[in-house]
C-alpha positions, -999 to +999 in steps of 0.1 A: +021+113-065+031+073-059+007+067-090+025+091-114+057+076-103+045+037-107+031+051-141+064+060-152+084+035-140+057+007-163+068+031-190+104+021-186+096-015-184+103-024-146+082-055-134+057-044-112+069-073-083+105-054-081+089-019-078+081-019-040+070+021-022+062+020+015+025+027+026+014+059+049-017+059+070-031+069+111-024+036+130-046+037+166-031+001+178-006-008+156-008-042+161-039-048+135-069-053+161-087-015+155-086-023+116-080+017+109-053+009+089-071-023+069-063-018+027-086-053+013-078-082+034-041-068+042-031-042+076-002-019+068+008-018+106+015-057+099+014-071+070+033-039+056+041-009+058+063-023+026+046-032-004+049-045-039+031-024-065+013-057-079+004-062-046-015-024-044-029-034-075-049-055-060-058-036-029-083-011-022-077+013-001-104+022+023-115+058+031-095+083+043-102+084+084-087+116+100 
């Protein structure tokens, strides 16, 4: 759903730095030592969970761990 919105929102000309969503995902530790929640270089339990949309851009999230 989050890229339907982002879509949208580039269609009515907001920058991508200003358009910020927060990031969901199973943290084990929480303090970025397990690396569950590791998206390309970047830990949503500490680098996020807040994040720019250019900065997903350039992320990858990993696969989904249940």
């Amino acid at each position: 759903m989050i890229k339907f919105v982002f879509r949208d929102l580039a269609d009515m000309i907001f920058s991508p730095d200003t358009v910020i969503t927060a990031m969901e995902c199973y943290m084990k530790c929480g303090v970025g030592l397990c690396g569950h929640c590791h998206m390309r270089g970047k830990f949503v339990c500490t680098d996020g969970p807040v994040f720019s949309m250019t900065e997903l851009e350039n992320m990858e999230v990993n696969e989904l761990r249940l």
